[in-house]
KOLKOLLUM-443349 format. One record per residue (C-alpha): x, y, z; residue in one letter. Coordinates in steps of 0.2 Angstrom, whole numbers, padded with zeros to 4 digits. Last residue first. Example, Ala and Ser with C-alpha at 12.3 -4.5 7.8 and 13.67 -1.06 7.14 Angstrom:
BEGIN
     u     v     w votor
  0068 -0005  0036     S
  0062 -0022  0039     A
This chain:
BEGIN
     u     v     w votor
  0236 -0094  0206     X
  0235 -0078  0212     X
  0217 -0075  0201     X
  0214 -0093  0208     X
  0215 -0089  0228     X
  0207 -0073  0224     X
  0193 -0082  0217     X
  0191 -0080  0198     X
  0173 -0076  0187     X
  0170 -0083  0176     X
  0165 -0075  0160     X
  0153 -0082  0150     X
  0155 -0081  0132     X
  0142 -0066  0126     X
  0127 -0073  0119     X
  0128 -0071  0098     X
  0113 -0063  0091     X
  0106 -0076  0079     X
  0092 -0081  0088     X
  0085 -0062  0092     X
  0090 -0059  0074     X
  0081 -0071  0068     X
  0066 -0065  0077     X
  0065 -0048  0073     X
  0070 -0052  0055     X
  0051 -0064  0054     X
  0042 -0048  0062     X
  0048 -0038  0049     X
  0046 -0048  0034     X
  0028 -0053  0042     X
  0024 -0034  0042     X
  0030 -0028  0025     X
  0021 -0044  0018     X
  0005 -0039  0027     X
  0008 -0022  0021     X
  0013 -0027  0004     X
 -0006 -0036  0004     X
 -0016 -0020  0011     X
 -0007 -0011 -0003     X
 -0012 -0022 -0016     X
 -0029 -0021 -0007     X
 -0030 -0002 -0010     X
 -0027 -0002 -0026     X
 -0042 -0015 -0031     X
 -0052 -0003 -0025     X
 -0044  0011 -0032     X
 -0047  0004 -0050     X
 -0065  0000 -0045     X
 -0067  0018 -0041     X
 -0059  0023 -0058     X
 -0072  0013 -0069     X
 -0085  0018 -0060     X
 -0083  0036 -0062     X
 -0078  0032 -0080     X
 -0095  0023 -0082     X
 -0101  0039 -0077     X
 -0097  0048 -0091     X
 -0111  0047 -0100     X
 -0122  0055 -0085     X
 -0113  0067 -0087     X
 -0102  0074 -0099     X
 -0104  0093 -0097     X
 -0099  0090 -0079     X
 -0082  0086 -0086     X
 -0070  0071 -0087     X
 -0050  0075 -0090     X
 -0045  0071 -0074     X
 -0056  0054 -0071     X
 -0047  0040 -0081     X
 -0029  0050 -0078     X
 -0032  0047 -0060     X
 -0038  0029 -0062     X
 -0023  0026 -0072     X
 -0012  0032 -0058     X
 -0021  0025 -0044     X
 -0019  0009 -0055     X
 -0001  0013 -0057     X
  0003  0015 -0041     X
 -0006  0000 -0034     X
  0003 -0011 -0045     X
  0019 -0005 -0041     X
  0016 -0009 -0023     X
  0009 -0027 -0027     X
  0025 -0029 -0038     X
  0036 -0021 -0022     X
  0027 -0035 -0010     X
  0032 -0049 -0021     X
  0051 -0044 -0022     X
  0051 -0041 -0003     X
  0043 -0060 -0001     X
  0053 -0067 -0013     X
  0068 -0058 -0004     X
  0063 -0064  0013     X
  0062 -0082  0006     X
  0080 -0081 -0001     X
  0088 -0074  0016     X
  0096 -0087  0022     X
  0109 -0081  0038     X
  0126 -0079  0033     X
  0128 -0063  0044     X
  0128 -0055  0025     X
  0115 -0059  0020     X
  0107 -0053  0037     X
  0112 -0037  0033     X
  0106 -0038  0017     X
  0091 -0043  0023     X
  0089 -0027  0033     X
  0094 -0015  0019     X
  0079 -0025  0007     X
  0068 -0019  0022     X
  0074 -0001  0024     X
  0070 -0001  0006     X
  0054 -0008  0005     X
  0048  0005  0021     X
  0053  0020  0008     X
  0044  0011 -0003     X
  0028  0010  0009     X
  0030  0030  0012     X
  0028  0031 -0007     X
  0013  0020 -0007     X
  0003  0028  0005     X
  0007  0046 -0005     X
  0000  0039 -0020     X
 -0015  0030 -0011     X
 -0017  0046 -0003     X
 -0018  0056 -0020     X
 -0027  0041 -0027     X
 -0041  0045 -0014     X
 -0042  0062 -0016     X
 -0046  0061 -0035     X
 -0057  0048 -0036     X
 -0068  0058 -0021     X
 -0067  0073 -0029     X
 -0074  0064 -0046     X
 -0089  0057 -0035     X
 -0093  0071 -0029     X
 -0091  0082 -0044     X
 -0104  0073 -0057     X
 -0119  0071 -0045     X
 -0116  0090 -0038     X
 -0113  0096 -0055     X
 -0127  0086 -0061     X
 -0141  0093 -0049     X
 -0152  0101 -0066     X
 -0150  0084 -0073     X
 -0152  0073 -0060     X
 -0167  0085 -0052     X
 -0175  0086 -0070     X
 -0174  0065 -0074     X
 -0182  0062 -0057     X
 -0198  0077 -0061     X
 -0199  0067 -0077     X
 -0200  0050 -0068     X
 -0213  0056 -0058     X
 -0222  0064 -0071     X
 -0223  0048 -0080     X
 -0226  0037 -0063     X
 -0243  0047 -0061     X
């Protein structure tokens, strides 16, 4: 009978709703933790970064598209704080009382993190081309040491 069956559904969602209602919220809430910590480290790596270009500032090399770059990579860092953030207020003051309703929220705050974690895939590819672009200007713009000739000892008496 697909009535009973949909009753006997409805009773193990709603007698099993901490177990629907807590899983997903742990999960919301670790992974904005990490993407929080993730996004810390990766400020400490923007500023490293924004020290390197200034020293190449100030060997005279051109730094303008490094900068864009950096600048573009600390907006897309930002940005994935304050959707983790968001997505942690979002889910924090939801209870199991709440669900089912509430599990637009759940949603809600996944596709938050989501979209989180590709900012901070993006500033990692931005942190990476930075650095692999100051690897190799710096290579070519090392200065050779002048060759030093070596003298005979008939020209050293000379």
């Amino acid at each position: 009978d697909p009535a009973a069956l949909k009753t006997e559904v409805q009773s193990i969602v709603s007698s099993n709703r901490t177990y629907a209602f807590f899983m997903p919220k742990i999960a919301v809430l670790s992974t904005a933790e990490r993407i929080l910590t993730v996004a810390e480290q990766m400020e400490i790596v923007s500023g490293k970064l924004e020290t390197r270009i200034a020293e190449a500032e100030a060997a005279g090399q051109d730094v303008s598209a490094w900068e864009a770059s950096l600048g573009q990579m600390d907006i897309k860092i930002a940005n994935a704080q304050s959707q983790a953030e968001n997505a942690l207020a979002l889910v924090i003051p939801l209870t199991v009382e709440g669900y089912p309703e509430n599990k637009t929220s759940l949603v809600n705050a996944r596709t938050m993190l989501k979209t989180s974690m590709t900012d901070l895939m993006a500033a990692k590819k931005m942190s990476r081309s930075i650095m692999q672009e100051l690897k190799t200007s710096s290579s070519a713009a090392v200065p050779t040491s002048p060759a030093t000739s070596v003298l005979s000892p008939t020209e050293a008496s000379q």
